[in-house]
mmCIF file of the N, C-alpha and C atoms, coordinates in Angstrom:
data_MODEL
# 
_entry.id   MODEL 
# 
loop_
_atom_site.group_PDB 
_atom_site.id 
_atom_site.type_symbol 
_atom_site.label_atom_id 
_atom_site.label_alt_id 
_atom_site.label_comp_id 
_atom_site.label_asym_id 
_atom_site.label_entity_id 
_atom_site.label_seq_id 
_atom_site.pdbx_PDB_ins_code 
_atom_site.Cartn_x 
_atom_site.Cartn_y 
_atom_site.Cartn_z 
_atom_site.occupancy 
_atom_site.B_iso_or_equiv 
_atom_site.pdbx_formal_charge 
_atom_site.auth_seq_id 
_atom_site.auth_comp_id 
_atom_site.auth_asym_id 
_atom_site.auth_atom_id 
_atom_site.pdbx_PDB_model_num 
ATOM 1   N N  . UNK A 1 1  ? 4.244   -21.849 23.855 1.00 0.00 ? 1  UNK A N  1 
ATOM 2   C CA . UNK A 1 1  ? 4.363   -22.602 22.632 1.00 0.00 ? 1  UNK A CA 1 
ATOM 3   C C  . UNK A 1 1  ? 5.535   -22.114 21.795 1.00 0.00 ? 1  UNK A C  1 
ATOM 4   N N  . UNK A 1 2  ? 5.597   -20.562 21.609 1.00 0.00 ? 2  UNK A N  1 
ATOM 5   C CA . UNK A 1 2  ? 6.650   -20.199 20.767 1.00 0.00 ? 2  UNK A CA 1 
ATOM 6   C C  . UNK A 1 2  ? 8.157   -20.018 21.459 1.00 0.00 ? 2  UNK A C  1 
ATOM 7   N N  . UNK A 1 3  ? 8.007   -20.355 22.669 1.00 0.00 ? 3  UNK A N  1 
ATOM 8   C CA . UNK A 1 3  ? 8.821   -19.466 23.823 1.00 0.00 ? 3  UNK A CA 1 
ATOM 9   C C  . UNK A 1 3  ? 10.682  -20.310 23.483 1.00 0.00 ? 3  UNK A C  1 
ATOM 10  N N  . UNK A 1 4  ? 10.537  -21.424 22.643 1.00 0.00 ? 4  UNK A N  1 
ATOM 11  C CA . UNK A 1 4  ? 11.333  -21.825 22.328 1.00 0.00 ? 4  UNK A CA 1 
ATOM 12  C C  . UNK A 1 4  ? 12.210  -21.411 20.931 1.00 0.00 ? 4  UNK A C  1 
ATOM 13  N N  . UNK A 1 5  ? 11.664  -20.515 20.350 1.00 0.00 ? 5  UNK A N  1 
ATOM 14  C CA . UNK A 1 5  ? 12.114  -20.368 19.020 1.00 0.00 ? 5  UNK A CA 1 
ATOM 15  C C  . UNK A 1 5  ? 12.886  -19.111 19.306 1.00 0.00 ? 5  UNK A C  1 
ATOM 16  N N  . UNK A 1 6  ? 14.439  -19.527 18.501 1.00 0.00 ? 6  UNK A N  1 
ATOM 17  C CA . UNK A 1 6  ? 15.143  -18.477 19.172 1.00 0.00 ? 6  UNK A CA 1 
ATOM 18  C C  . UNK A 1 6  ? 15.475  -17.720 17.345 1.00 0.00 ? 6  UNK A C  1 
ATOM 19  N N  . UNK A 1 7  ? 16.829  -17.100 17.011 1.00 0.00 ? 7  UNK A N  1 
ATOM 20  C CA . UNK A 1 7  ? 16.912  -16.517 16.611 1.00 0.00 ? 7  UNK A CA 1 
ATOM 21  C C  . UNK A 1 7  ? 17.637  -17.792 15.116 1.00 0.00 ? 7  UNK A C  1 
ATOM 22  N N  . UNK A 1 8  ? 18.102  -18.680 15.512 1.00 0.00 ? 8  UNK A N  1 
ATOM 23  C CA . UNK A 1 8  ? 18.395  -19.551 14.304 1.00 0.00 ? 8  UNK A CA 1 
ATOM 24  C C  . UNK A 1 8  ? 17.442  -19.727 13.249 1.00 0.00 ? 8  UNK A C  1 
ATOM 25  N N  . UNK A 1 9  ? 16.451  -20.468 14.120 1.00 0.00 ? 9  UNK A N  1 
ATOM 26  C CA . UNK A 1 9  ? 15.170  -21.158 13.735 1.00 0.00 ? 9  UNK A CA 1 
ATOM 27  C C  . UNK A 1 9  ? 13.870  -20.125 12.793 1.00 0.00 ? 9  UNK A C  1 
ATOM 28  N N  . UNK A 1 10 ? 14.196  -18.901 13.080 1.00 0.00 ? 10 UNK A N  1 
ATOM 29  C CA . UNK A 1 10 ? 13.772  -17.411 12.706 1.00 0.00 ? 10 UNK A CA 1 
ATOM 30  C C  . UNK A 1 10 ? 14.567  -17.600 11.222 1.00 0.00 ? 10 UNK A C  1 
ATOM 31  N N  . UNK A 1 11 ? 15.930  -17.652 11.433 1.00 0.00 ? 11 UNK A N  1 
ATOM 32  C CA . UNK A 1 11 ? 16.504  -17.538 9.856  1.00 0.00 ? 11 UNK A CA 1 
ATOM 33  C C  . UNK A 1 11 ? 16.308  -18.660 8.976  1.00 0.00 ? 11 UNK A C  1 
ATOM 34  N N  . UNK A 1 12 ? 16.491  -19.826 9.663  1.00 0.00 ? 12 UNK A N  1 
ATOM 35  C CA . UNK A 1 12 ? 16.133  -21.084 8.976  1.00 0.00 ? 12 UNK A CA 1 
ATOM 36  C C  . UNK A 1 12 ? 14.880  -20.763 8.264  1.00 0.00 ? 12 UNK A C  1 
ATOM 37  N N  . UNK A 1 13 ? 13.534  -20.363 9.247  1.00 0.00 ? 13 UNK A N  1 
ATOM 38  C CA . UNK A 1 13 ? 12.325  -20.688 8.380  1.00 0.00 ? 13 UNK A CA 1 
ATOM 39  C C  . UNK A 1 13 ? 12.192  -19.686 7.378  1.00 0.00 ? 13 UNK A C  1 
ATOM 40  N N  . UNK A 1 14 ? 13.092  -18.274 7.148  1.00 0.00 ? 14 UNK A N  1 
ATOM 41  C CA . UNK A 1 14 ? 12.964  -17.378 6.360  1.00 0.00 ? 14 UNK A CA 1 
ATOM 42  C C  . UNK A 1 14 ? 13.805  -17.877 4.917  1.00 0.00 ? 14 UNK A C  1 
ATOM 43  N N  . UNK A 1 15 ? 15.077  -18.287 5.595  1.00 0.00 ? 15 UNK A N  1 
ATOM 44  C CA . UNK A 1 15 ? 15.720  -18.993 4.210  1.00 0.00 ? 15 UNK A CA 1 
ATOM 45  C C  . UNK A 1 15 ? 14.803  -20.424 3.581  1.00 0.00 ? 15 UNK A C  1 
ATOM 46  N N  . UNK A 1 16 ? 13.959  -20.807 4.090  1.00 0.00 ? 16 UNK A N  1 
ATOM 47  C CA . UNK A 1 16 ? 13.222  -21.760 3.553  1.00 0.00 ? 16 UNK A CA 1 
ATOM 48  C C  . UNK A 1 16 ? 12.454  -21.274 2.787  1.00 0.00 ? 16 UNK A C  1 
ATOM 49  N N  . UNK A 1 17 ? 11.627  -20.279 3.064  1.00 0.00 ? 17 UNK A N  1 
ATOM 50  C CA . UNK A 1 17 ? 10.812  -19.361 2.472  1.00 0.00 ? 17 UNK A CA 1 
ATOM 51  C C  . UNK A 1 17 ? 11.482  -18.979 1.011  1.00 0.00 ? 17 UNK A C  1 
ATOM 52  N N  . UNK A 1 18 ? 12.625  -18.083 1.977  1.00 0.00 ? 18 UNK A N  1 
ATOM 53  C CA . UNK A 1 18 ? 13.118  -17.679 0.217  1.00 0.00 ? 18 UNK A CA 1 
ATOM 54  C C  . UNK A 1 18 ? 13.475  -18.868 -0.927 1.00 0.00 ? 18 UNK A C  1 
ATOM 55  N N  . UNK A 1 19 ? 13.898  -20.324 -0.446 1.00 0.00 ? 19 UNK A N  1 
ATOM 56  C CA . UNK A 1 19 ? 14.175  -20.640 -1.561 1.00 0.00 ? 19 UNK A CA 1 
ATOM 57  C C  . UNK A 1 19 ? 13.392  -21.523 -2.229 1.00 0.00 ? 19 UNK A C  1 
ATOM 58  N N  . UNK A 1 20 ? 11.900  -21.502 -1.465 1.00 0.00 ? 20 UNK A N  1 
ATOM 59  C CA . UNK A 1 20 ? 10.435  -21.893 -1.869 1.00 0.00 ? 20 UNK A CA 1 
ATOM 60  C C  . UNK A 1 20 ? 9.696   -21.078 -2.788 1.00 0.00 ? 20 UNK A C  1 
ATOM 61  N N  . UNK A 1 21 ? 10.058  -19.341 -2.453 1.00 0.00 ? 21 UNK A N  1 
ATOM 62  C CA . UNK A 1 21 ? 9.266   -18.928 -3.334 1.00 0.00 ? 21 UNK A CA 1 
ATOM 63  C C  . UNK A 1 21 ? 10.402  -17.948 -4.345 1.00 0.00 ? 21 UNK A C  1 
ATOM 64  N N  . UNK A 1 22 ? 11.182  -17.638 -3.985 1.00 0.00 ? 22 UNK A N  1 
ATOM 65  C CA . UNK A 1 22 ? 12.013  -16.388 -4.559 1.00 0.00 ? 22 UNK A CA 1 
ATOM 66  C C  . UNK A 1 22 ? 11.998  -15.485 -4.074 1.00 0.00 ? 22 UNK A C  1 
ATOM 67  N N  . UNK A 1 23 ? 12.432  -14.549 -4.394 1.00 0.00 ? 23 UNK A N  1 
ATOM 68  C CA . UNK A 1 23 ? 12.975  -13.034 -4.191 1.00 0.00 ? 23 UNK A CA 1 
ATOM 69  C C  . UNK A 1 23 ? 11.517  -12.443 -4.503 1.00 0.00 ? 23 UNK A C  1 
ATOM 70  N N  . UNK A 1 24 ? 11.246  -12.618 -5.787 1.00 0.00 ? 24 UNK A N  1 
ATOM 71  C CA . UNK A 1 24 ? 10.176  -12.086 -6.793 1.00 0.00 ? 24 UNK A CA 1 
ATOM 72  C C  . UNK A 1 24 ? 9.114   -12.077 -5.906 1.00 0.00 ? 24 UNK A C  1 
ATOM 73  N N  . UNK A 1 25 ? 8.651   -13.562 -5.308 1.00 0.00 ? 25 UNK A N  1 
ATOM 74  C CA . UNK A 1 25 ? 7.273   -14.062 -4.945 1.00 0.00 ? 25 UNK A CA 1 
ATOM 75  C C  . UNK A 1 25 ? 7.258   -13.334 -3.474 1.00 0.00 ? 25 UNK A C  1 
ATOM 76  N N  . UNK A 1 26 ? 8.072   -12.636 -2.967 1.00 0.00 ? 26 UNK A N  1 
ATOM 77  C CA . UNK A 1 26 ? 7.771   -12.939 -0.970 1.00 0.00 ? 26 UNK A CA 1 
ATOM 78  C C  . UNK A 1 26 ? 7.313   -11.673 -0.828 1.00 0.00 ? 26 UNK A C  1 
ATOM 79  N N  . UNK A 1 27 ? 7.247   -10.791 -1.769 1.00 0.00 ? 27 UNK A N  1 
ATOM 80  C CA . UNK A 1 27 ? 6.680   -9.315  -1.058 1.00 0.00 ? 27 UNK A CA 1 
ATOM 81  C C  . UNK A 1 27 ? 5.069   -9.810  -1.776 1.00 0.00 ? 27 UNK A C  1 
ATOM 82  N N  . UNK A 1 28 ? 4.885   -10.071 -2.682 1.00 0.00 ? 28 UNK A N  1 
ATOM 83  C CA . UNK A 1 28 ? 3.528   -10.476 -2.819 1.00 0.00 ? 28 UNK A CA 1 
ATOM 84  C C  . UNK A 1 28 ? 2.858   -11.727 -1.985 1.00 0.00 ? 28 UNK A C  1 
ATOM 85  N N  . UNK A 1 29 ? 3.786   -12.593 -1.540 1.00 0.00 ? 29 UNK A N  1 
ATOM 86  C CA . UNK A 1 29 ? 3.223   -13.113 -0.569 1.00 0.00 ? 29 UNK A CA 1 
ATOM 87  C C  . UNK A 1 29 ? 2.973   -12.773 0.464  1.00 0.00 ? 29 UNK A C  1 
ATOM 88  N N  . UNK A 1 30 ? 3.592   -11.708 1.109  1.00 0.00 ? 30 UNK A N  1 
ATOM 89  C CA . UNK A 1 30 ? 3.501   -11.251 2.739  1.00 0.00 ? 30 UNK A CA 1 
ATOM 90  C C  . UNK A 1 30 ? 2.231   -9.968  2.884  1.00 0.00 ? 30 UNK A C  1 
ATOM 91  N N  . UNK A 1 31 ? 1.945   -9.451  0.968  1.00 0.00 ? 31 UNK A N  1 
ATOM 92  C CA . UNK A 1 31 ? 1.328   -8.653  1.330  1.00 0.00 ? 31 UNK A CA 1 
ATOM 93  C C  . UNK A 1 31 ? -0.064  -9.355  1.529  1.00 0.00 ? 31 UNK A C  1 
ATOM 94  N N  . UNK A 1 32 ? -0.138  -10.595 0.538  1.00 0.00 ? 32 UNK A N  1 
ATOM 95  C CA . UNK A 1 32 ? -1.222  -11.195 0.540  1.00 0.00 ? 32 UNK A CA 1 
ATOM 96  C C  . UNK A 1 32 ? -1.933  -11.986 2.106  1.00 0.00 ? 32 UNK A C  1 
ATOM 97  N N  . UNK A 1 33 ? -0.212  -11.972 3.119  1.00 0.00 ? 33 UNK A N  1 
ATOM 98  C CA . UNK A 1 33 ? -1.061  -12.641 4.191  1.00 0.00 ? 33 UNK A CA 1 
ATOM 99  C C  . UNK A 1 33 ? -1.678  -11.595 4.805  1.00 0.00 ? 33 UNK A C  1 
ATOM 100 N N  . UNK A 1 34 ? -0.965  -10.009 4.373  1.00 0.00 ? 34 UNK A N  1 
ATOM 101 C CA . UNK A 1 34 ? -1.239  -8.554  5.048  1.00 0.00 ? 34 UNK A CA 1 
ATOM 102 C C  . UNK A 1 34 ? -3.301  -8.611  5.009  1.00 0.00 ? 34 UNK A C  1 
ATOM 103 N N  . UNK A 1 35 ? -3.186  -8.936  3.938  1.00 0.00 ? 35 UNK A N  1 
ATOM 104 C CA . UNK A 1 35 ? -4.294  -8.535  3.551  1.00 0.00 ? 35 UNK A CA 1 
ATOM 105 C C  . UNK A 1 35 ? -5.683  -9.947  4.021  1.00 0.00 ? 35 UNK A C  1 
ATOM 106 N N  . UNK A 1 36 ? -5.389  -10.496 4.242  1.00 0.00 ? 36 UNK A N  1 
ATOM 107 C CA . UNK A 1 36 ? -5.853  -11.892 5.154  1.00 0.00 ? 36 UNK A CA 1 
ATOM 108 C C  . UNK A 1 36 ? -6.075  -11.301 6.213  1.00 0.00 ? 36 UNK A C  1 
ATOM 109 N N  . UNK A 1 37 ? -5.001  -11.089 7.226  1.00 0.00 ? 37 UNK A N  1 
ATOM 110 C CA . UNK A 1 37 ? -4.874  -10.772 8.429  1.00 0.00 ? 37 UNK A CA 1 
ATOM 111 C C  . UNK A 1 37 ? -6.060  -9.627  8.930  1.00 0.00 ? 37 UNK A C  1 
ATOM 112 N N  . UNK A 1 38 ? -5.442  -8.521  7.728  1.00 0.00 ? 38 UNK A N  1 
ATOM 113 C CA . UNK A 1 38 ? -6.827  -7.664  7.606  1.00 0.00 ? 38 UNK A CA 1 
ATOM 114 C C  . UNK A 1 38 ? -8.337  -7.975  7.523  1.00 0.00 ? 38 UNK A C  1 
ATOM 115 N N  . UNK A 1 39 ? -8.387  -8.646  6.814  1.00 0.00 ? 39 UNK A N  1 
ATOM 116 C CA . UNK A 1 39 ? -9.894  -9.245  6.835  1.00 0.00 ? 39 UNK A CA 1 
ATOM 117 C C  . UNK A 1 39 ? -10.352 -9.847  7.723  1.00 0.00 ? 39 UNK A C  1 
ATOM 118 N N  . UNK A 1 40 ? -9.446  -10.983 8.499  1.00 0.00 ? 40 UNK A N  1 
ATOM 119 C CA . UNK A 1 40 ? -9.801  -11.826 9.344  1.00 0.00 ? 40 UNK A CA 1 
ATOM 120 C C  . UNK A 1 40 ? -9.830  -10.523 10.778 1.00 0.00 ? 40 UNK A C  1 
ATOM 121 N N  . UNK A 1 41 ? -9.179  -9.523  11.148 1.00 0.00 ? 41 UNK A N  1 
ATOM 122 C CA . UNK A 1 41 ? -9.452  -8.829  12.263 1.00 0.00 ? 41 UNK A CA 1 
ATOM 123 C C  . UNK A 1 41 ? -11.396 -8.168  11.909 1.00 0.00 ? 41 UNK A C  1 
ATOM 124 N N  . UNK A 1 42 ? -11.341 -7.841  11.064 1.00 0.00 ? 42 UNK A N  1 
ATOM 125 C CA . UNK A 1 42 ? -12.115 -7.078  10.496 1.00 0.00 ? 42 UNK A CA 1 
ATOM 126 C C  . UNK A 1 42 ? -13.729 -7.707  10.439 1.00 0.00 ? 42 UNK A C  1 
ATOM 127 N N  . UNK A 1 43 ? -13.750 -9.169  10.226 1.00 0.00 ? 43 UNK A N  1 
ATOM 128 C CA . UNK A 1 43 ? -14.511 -10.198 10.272 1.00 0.00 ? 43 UNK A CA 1 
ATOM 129 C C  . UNK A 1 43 ? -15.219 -10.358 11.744 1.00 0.00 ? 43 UNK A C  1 
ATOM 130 N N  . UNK A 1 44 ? -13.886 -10.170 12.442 1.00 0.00 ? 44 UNK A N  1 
ATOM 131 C CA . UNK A 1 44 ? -14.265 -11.203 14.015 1.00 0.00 ? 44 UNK A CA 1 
ATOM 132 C C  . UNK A 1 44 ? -14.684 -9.615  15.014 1.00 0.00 ? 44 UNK A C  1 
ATOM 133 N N  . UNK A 1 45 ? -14.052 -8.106  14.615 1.00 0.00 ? 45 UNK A N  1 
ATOM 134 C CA . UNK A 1 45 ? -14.928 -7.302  14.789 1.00 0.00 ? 45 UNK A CA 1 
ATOM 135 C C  . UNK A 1 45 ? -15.993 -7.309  14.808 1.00 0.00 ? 45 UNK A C  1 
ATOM 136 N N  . UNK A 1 46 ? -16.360 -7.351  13.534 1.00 0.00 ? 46 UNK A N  1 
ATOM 137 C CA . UNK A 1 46 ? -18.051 -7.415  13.263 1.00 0.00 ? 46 UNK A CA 1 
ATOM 138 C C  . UNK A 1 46 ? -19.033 -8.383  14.067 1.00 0.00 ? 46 UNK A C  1 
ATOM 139 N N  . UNK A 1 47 ? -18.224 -9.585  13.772 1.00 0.00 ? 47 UNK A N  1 
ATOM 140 C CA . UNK A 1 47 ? -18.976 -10.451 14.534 1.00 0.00 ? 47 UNK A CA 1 
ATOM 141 C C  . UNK A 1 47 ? -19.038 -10.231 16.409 1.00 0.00 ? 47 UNK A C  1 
ATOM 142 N N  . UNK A 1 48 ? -18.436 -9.739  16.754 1.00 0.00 ? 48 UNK A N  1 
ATOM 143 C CA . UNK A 1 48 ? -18.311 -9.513  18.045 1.00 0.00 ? 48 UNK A CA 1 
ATOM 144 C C  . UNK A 1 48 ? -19.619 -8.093  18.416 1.00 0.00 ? 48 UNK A C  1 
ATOM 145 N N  . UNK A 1 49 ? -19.390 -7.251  17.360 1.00 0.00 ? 49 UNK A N  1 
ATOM 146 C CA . UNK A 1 49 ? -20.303 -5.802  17.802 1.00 0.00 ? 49 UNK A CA 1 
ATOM 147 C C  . UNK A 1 49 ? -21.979 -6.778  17.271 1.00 0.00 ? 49 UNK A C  1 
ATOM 148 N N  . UNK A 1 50 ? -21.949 -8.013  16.258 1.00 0.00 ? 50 UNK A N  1 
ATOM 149 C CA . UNK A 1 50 ? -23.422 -8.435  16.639 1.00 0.00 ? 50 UNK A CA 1 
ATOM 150 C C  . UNK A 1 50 ? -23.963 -8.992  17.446 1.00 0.00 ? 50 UNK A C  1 
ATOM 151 N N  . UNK A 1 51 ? -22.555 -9.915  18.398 1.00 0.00 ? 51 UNK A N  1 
ATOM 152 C CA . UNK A 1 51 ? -22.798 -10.502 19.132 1.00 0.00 ? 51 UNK A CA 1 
ATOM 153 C C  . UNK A 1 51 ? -23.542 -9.910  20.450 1.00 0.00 ? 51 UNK A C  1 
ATOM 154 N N  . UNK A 1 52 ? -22.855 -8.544  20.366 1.00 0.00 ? 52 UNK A N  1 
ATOM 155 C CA . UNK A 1 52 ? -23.059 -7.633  21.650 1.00 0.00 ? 52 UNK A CA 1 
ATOM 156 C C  . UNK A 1 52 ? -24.417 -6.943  21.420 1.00 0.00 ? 52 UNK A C  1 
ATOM 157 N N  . UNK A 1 53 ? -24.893 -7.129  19.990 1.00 0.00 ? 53 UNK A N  1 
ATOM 158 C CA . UNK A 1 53 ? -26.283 -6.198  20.279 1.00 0.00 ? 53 UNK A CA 1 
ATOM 159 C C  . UNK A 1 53 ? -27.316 -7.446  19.901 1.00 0.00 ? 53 UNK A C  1 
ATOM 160 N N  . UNK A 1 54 ? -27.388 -8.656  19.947 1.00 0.00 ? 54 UNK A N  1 
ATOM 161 C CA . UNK A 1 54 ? -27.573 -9.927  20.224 1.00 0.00 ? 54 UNK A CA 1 
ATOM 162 C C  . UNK A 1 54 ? -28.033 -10.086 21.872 1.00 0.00 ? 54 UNK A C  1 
ATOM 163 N N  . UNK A 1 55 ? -27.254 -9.626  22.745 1.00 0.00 ? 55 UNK A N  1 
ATOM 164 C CA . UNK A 1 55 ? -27.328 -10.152 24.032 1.00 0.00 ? 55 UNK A CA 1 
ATOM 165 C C  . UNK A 1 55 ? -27.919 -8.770  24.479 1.00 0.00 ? 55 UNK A C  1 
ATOM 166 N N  . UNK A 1 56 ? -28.011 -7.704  24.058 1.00 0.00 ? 56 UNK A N  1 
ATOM 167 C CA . UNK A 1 56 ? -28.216 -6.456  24.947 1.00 0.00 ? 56 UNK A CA 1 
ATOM 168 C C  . UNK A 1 56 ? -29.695 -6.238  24.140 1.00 0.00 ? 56 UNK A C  1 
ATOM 169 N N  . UNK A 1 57 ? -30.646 -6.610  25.312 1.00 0.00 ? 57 UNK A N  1 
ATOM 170 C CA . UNK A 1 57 ? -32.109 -6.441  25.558 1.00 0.00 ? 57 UNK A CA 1 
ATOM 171 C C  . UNK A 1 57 ? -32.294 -4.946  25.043 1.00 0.00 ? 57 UNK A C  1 
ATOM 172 N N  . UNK A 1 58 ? -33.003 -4.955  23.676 1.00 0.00 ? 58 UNK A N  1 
ATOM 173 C CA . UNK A 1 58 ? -33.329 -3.560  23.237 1.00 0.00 ? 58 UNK A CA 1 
ATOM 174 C C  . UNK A 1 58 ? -34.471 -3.144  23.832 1.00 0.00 ? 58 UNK A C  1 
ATOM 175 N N  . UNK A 1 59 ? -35.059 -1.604  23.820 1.00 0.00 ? 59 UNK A N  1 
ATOM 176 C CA . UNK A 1 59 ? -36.004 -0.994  24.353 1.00 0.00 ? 59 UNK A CA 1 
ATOM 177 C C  . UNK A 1 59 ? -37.711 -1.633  23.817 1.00 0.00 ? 59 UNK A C  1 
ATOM 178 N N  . UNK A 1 60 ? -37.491 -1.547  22.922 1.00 0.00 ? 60 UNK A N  1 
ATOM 179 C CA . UNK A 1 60 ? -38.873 -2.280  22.237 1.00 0.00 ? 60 UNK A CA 1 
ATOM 180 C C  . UNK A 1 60 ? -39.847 -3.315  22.840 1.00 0.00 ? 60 UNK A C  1 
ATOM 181 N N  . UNK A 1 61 ? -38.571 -4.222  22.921 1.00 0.00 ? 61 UNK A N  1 
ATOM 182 C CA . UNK A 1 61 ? -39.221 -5.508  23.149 1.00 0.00 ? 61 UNK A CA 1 
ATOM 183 C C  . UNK A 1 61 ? -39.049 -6.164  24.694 1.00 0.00 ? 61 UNK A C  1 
ATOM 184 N N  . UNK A 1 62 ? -39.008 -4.925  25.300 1.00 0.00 ? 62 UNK A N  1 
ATOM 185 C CA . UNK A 1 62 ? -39.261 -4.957  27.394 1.00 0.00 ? 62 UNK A CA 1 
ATOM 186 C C  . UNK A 1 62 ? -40.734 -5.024  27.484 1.00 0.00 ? 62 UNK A C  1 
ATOM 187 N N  . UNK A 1 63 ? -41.394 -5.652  28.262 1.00 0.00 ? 63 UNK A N  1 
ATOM 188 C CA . UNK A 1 63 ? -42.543 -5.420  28.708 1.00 0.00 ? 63 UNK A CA 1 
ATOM 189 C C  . UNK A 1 63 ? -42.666 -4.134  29.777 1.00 0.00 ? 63 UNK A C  1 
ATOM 190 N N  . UNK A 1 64 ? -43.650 -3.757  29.061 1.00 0.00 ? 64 UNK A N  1 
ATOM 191 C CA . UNK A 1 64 ? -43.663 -2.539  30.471 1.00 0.00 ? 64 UNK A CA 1 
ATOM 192 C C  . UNK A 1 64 ? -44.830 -2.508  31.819 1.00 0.00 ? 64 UNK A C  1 
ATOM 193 N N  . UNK A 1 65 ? -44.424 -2.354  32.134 1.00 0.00 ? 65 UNK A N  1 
ATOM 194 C CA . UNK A 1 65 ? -45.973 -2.596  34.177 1.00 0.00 ? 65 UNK A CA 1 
ATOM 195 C C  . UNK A 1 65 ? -45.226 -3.513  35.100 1.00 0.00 ? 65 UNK A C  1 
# 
């Protein structure tokens, strides 16, 4: 999908950026996606370690004989 985007198209969408938000706005924007990104790894962690103790048959509730 990305395998086409070379090094123009890289500056193009950055100079778009800058003259969408400013100078001022792009470190608070990038930290804000920083901090997205963070959450969203952080989210799909979690959800994955319930998923896994979801499917893994605890001791309790085995019948035993």
């Amino acid at each position: 999908m990305f395998r086409q985007v070379g090094p123009w198209e890289i500056i193009l969408v950055l100079a778009v950026l800058l003259l969408l938000f400013g100078a001022k706005k792009l470190p608070e924007l990038a930290r804000s996606v920083g901090r997205s990104v963070k959450e969203l790894r952080s989210g799909m962690k979690e959800g994955e370690e319930a998923e896994a103790e979801a499917e893994a048959p605890s001791e309790e509730t085995t019948p035993e004989g």
